[in-house]
C-alpha positions as CSV (number, residue, x, y, z in Angstrom):
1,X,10.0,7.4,-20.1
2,X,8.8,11.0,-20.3
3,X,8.6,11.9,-16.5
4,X,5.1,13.5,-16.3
5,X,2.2,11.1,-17.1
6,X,1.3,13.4,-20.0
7,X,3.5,10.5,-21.5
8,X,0.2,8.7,-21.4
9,X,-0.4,10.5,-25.2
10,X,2.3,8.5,-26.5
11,X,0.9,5.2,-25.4
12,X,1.6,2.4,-28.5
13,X,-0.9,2.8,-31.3
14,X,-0.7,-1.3,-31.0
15,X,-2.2,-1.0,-27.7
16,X,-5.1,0.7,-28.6
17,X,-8.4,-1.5,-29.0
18,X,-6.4,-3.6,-26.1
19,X,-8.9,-4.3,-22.8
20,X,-7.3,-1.7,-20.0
21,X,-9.6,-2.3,-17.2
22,X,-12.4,-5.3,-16.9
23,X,-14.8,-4.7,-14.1
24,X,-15.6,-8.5,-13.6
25,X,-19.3,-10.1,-13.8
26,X,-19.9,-7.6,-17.2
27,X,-19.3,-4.7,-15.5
28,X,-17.4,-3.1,-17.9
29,X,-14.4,-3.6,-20.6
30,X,-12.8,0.0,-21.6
31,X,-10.1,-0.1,-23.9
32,X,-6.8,1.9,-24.1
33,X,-8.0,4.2,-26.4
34,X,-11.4,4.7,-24.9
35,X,-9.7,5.3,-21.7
36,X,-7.2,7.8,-23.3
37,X,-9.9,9.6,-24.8
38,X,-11.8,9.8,-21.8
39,X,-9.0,11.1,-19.7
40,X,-8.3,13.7,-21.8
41,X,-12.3,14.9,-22.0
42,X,-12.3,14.8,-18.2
43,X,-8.8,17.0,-18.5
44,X,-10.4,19.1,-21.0
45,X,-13.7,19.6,-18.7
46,X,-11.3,21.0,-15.7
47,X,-8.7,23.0,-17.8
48,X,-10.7,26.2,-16.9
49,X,-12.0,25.6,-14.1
50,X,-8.4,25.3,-12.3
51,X,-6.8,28.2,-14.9
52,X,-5.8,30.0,-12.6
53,X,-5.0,27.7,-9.3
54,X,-2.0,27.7,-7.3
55,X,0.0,24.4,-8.7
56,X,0.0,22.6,-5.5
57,X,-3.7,23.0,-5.0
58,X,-5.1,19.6,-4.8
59,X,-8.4,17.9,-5.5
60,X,-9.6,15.0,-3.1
61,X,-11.2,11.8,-4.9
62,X,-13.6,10.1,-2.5
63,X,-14.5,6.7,-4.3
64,X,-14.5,2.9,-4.2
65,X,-12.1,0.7,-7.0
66,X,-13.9,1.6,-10.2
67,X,-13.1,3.2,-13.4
68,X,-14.2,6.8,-12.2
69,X,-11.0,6.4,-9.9
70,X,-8.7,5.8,-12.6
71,X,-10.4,8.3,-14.9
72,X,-10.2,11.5,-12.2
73,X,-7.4,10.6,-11.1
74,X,-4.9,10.0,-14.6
75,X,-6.9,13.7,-15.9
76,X,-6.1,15.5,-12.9
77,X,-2.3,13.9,-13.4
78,X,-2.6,15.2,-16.9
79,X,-3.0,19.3,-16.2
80,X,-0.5,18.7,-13.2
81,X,-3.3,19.1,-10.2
82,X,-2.6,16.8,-7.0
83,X,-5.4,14.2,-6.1
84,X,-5.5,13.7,-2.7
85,X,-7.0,10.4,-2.3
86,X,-9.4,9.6,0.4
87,X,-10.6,6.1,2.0
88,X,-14.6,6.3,1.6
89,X,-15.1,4.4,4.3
90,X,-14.3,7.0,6.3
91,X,-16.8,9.1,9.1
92,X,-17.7,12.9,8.6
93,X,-15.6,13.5,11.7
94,X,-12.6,11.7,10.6
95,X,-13.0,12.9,7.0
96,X,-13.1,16.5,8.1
97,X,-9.8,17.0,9.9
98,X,-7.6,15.7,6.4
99,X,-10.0,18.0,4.5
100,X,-9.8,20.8,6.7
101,X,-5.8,20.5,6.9
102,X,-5.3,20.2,3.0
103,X,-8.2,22.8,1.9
104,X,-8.6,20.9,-1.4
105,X,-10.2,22.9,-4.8
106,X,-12.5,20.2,-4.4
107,X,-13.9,17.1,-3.6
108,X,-15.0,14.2,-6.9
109,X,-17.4,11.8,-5.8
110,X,-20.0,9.2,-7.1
111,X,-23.5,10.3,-7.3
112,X,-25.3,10.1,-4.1
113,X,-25.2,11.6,-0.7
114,X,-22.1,10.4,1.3
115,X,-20.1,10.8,5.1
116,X,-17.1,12.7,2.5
117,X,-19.6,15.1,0.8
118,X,-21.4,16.1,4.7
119,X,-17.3,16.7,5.9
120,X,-16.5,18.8,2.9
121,X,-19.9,21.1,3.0
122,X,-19.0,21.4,7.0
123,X,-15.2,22.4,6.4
124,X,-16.5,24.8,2.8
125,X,-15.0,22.5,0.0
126,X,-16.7,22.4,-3.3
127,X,-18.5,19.0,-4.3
128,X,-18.2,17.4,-7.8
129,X,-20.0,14.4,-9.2
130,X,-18.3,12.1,-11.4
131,X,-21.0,10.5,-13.8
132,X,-20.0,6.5,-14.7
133,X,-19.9,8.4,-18.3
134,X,-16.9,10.1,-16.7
135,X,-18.6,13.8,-17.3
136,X,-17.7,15.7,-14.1
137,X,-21.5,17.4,-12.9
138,X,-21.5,20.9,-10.8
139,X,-18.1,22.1,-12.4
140,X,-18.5,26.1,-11.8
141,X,-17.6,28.3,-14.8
142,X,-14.1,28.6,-15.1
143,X,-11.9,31.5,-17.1
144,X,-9.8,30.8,-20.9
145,X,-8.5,27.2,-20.6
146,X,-4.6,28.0,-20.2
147,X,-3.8,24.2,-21.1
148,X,-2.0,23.5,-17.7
149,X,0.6,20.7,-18.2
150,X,2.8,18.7,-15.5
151,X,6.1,19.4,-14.8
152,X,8.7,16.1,-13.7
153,X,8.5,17.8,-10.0
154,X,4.7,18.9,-10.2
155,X,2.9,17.1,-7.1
156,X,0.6,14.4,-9.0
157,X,-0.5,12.8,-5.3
158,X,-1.0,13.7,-2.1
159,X,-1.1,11.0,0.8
160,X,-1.2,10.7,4.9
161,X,0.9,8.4,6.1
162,X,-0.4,5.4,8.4
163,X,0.2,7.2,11.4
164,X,1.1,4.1,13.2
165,X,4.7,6.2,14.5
166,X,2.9,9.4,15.4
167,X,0.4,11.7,14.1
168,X,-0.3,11.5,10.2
169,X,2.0,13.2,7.7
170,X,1.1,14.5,4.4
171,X,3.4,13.1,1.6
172,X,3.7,14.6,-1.8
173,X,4.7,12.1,-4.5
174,X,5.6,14.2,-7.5
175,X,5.2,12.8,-11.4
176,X,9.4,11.8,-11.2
177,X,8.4,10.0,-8.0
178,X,5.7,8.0,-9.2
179,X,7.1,7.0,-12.5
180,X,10.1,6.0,-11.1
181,X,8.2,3.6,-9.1
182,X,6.3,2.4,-12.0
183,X,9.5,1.5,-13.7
184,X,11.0,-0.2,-10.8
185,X,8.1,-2.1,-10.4
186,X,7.4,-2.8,-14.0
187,X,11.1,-4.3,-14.2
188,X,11.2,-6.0,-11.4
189,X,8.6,-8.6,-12.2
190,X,9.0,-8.3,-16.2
191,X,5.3,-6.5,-16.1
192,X,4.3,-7.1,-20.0
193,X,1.1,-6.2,-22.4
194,X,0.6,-10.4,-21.8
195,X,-0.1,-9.7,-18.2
196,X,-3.3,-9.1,-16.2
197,X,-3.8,-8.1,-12.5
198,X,-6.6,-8.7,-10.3
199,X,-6.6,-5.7,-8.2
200,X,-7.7,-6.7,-4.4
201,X,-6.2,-3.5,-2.3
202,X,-7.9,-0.1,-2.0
203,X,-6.7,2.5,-4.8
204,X,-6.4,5.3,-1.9
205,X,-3.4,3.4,-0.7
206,X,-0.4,3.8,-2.8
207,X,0.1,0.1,-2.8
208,X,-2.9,-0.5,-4.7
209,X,-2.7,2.8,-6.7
210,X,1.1,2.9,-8.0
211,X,2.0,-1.2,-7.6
212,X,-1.0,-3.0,-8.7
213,X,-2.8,-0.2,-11.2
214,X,0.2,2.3,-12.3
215,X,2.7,-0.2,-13.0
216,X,0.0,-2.9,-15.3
217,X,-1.5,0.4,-17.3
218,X,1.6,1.4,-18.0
219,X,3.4,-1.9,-19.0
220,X,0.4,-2.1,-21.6
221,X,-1.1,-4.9,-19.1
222,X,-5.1,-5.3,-18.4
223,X,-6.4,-4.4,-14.7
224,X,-8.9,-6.4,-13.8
225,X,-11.1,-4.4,-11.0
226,X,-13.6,-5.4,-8.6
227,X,-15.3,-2.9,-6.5
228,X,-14.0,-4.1,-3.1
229,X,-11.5,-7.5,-2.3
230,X,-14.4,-10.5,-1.7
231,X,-12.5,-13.6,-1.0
232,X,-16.1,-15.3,-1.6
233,X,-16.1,-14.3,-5.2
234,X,-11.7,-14.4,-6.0
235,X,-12.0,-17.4,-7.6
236,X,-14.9,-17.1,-9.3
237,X,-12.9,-14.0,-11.1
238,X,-10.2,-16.0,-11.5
239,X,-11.4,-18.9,-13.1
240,X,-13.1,-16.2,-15.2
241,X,-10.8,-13.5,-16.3
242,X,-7.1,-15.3,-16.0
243,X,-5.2,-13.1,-14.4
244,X,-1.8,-14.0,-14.1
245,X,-0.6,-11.9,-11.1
246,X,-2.0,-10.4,-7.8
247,X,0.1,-8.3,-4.7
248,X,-2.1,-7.9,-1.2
249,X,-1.0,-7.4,2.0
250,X,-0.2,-10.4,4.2
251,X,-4.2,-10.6,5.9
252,X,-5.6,-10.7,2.7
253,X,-3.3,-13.6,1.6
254,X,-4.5,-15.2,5.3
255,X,-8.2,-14.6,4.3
256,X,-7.8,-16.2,0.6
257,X,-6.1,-19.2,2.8
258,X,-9.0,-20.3,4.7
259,X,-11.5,-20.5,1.8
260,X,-12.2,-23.9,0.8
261,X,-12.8,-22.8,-3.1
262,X,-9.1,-21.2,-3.6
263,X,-8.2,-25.4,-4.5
264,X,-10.3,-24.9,-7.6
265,X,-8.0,-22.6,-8.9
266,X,-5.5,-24.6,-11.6
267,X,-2.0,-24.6,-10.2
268,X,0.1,-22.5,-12.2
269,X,-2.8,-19.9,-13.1
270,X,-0.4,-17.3,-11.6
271,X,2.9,-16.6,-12.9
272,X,4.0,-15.0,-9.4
273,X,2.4,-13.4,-6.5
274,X,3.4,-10.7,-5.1
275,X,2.8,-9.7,-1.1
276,X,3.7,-6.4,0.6
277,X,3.0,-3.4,2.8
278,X,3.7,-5.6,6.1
279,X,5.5,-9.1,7.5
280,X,4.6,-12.2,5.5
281,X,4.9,-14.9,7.9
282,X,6.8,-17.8,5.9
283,X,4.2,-20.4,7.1
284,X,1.6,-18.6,5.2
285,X,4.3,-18.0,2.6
286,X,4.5,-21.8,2.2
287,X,1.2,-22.5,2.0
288,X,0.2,-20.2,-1.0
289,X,3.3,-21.3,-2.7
290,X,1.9,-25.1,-2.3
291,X,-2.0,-24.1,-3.0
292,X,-1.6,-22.6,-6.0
293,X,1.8,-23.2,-7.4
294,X,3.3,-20.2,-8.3
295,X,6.4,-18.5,-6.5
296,X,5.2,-15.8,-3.7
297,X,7.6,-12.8,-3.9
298,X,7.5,-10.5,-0.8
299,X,8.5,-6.7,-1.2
300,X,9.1,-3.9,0.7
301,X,7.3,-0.7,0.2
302,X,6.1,2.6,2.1
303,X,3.9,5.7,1.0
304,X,6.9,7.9,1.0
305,X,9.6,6.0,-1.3
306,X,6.3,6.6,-3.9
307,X,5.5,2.1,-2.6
308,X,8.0,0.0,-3.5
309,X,11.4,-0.3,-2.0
310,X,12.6,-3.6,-2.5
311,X,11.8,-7.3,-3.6
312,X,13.1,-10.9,-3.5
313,X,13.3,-11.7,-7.5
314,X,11.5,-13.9,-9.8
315,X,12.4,-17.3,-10.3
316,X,15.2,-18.4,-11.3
317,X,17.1,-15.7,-9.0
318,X,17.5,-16.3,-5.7
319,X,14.3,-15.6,-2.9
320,X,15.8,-15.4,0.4
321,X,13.6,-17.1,3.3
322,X,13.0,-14.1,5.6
323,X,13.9,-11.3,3.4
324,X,12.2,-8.5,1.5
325,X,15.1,-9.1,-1.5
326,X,17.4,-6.2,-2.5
327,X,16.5,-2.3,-3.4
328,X,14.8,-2.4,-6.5
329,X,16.3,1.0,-8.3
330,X,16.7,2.1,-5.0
331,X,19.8,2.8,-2.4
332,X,19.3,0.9,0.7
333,X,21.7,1.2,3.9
334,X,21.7,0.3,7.7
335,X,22.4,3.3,9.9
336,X,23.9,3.3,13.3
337,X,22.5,5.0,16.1
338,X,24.9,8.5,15.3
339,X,23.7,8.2,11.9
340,X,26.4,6.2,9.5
341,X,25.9,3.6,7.8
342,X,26.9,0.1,9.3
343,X,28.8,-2.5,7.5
344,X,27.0,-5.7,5.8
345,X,25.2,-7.9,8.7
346,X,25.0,-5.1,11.3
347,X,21.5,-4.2,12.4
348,X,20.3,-0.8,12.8
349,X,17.6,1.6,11.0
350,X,16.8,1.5,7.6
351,X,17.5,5.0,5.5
352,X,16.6,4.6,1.5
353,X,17.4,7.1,-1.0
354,X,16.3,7.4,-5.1
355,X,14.3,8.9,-8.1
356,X,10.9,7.3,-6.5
357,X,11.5,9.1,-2.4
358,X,10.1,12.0,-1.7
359,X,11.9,15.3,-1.2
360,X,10.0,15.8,2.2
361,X,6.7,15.8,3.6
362,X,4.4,18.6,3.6
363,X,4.7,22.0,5.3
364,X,6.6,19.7,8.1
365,X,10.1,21.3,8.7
366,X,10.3,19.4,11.5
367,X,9.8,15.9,10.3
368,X,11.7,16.9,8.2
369,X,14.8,17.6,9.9
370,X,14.6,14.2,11.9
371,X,13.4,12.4,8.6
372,X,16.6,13.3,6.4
373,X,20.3,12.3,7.0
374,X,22.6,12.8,4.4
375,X,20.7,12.2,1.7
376,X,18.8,9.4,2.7
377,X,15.9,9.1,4.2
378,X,15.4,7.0,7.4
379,X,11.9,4.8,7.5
380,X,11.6,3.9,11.0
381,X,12.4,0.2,10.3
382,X,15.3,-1.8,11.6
383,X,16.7,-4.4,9.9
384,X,20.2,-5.7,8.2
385,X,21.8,-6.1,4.7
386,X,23.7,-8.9,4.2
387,X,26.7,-9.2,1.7
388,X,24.6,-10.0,-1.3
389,X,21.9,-7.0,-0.3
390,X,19.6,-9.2,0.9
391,X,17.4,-7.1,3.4
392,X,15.7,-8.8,6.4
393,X,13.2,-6.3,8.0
394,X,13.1,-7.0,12.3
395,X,10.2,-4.4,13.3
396,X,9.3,-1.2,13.2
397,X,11.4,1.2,15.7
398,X,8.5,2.3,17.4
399,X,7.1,-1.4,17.3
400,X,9.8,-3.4,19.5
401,X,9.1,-4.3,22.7
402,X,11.4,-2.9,25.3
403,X,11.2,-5.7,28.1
404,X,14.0,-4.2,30.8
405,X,16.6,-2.6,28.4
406,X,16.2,-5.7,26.1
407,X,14.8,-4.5,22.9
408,X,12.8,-7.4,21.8
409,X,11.6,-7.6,17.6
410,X,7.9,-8.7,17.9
411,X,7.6,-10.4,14.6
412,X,10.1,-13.0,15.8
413,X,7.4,-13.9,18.3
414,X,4.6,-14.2,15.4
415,X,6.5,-16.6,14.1
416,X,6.3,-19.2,16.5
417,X,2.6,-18.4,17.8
418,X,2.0,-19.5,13.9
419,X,4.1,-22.6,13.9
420,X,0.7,-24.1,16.6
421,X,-1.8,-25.7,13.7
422,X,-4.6,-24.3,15.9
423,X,-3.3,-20.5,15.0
424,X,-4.3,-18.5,12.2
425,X,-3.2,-15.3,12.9
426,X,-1.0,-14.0,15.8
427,X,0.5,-10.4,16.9
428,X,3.0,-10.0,19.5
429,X,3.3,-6.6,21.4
430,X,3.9,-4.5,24.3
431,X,2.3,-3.5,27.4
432,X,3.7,-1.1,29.9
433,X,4.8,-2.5,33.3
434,X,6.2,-0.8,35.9
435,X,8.8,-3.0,36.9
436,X,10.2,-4.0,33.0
437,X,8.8,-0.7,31.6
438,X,6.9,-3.1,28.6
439,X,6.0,-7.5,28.8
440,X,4.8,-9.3,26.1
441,X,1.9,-10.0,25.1
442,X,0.0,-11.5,22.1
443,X,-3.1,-11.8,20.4
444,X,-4.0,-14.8,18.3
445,X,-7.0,-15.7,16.0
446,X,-7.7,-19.3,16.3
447,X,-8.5,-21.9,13.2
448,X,-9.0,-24.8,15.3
449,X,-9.5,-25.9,19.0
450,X,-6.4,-24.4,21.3
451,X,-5.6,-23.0,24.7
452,X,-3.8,-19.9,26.4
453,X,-1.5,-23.0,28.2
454,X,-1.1,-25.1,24.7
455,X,0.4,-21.5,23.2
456,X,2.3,-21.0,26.0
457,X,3.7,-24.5,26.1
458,X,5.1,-23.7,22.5
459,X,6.8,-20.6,23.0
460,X,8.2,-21.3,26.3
461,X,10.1,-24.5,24.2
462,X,10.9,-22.4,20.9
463,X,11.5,-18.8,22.5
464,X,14.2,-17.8,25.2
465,X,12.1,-17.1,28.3
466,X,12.1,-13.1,27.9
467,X,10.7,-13.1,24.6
468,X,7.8,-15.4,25.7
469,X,4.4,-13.6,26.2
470,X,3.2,-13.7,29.9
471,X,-0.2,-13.5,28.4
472,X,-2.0,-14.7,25.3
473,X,-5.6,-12.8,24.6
474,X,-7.5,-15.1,21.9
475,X,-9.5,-13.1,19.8
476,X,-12.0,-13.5,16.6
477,X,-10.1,-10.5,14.6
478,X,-7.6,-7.8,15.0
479,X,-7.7,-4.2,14.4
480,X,-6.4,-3.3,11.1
481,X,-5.6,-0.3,9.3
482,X,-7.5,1.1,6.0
483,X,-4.7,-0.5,4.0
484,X,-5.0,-3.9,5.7
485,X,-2.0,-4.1,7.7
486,X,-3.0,-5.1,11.5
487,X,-2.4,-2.1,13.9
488,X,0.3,-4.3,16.2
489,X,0.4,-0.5,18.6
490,X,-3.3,0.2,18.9
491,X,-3.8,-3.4,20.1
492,X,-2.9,-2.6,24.0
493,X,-5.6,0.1,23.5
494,X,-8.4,-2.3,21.6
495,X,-7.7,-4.7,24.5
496,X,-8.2,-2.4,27.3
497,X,-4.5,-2.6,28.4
498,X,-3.5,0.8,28.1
């Protein structure tokens, strides 16, 4: 594969009059060659406009999951300008700071005023609308078109992290990056023009962007995308489009769970589904598996290896209970505490290094420096590796709960809490004490009727008695990040603990 997405051009003749993207309930059907020709018009429109722009100038998109996404983003791709993606959810206030830090060429938007548009007048960046006929409205005049075009190491997205270790880092995913991810991705699961994906996470995040939308476009596959995840209306645009493969994060998988309609879905509809971006608890792993009769692969992703990392394989390969699978294109190792890498079965922190990582984050020397050893680049998780290359994820470093010198993996806790049939969602975490410097405690989301002293009574017989919580708060939700993942080291904070 050419390394730029310029490669688009080349796309099979075969696949032309194909459906690309379905926007259920007769939104929309747009074909490969309609959506071709409407990337390149949008590319055309901007060629002068950014003439003469410094190549790492990026533009931020500001919209929901809809074809104007996929369209502005792919033509920006195209003349080799960064899109800088931006959750639409977000506040003026909060929407200013990554605008102000970034200075985009310009902000794309849907008609309409918006929270995005107020931050980028306050902080001086340009507004553009994006028509649903994909013309781009309030371009200024730009100089002679000088037909930019992408280079392999051209910046083709721009992303914050989470922030959940620290305060947010930008990470530039160049067009080798991404691409390398597609592939991995695309051979992993044996992505084909036969399949379709129902697309239920946000296409800011790079899980929904690269894993979900990427990787079926360019395995010749249909996208099927709804404006927002519903669990209401998931089977409804199931039984109606076919898709025959979906990847969410583990809430989302929870949510579909506890919807009475999801048993009117035929078993087998799926040919795998895929869940990532945070811990799958295997009870909940069981439970889709039996519902709806198709094998649930977990992977193992992050923004800066460009998503995915690793995966347990499709049947008939071996899935590992409790394991993310093995690197997937990519070279996985355990590293000690002075920085080499640990034999099989040691635990330690997990360093990654391949085509799809970036280089280093942005204008960050720093991070950099800690980020980096030898090569590889360490993602703040611990885990192990076992002979095979197997890799079972314990925590994030900054996540373990440090209860008197013993370091204590949290998600070993949720595990238990979500063995009690009254339990639908449970979080174990830390709260500073003066005596043990952090205790335990958790936060569950009930299903049925259950007390604090029933929950108790569970982990005091299934944990050792450090690792059981000295308090459990029961709650109606928990705080979760834009991508879906529950914020496990805000929740002292939400809870008015620290």
């Amino acid at each position: 594969m050419t390394k730029s997405f310029r490669s688009l051009e080349n796309i099979s003749p075969d696949l032309n009059d194909k459906i690309a993207l379905t926007v259920p309930d007769g939104g929309l059907n747009l074909a490969y060659g309609q959506l071709l020709e409407a990337i390149a018009k949008t590319a055309e429109s901007l060629q002068p406009v950014v003439a003469d722009w410094p190549e790492e100038r990026p533009i931020a998109l500001s919209f929901g999951n809809c074809p104007e996404f996929v369209v502005s983003f792919l033509a920006l791709a195209w003349i080799g300008i960064p899109a800088m993606p931006l959750n639409p959810a977000l506040t003026a206030d909060l929407a200013a700071e990554p605008l102000a830090d970034e200075q985009p060429g310009a902000l794309i938007s849907p008609p309409g005023p918006s929270a995005l548009r107020e931050a980028a007048a306050r902080v001086g960046v340009p507004c553009w609308t994006m028509l649903p006929d994909f013309r781009i409205d309030g371009l200024p005049q730009g100089g002679k078109s000088r037909n930019r075009m992408p280079k392999p190491d051209s910046t083709a997205l721009l992303l914050q992290t989470s922030g959940t270790t620290g305060k947010p880092k930008w990470v530039p995913l160049t067009h080798a990056n991404l691409l390398a991810s597609i592939d991995n991705i695309t051979a992993t699961y044996k992505l084909s023009p036969a399949d379709s994906t129902l697309l239920v996470m946000p296409l800011f995040h790079v899980h929904g962007l690269v894993a979900a939308l990427l990787s079926t476009l360019y395995s010749g596959g249909r996208v099927i995308l709804p404006p927002r995840f519903s669990a209401s209306h998931f089977v409804e645009w199931t039984l109606a489009e076919n898709p025959t493969w979906y990847t969410a994060v583990p809430t989302i998988h929870r949510i579909l769970l506890g919807h009475s309609e999801m048993q009117n879905i035929p078993r087998g509809q799926f040919r795998f589904i895929r869940s990532c971006s945070s811990y799958l608890a295997p009870e909940i792993k069981a439970r889709i598996k039996e519902l709806l009769g198709a094998p649930v692969v977990e992977a193992y992703g992050m923004t800066e290896a460009a998503h995915q990392i690793a995966s347990n394989p499709l049947p008939p390969a071996e899935r590992l209970a409790g394991s993310v699978g093995q690197g997937t294109g990519v070279e996985v190792v355990i590293l000690g505490s002075d920085g080499n890498i640990l034999a099989a079965g040691e635990e330690g922190e997990i360093a990654i290094r391949g085509d799809n990582v970036m280089s280093g984050y942005l204008n960050n020397p720093e991070a950099n420096a800690s980020a980096f050893v030898n090569g590889f680049l360490r993602t703040g998780d611990i885990g192990q590796i076992d002979a095979n290359g197997y890799i079972s994820l314990l925590g994030r470093k900054k996540e373990f709960i440090n209860r008197g010198g013993e370091k204590i993996p949290p998600v070993q806790i949720d595990d238990v809490l979500l063995e009690i049939p009254g339990v639908a969602m449970a979080v174990a975490f830390g709260v500073p004490d003066t005596m043990y410097g952090e205790t335990v405690h958790a936060a569950v989301v009930p299903k049925g009727p259950v007390t604090e002293e029933e929950i108790l009574a569970h982990c005091r017989e299934k944990l050792p008695r450090f690792m059981v919580p000295v308090k459990i708060h029961i709650v109606s939700e928990l705080p979760h990040g834009p991508s879906g993942k529950v914020s496990r080291i805000t929740l002292p904070k939400t809870l008015g603990l620290a």
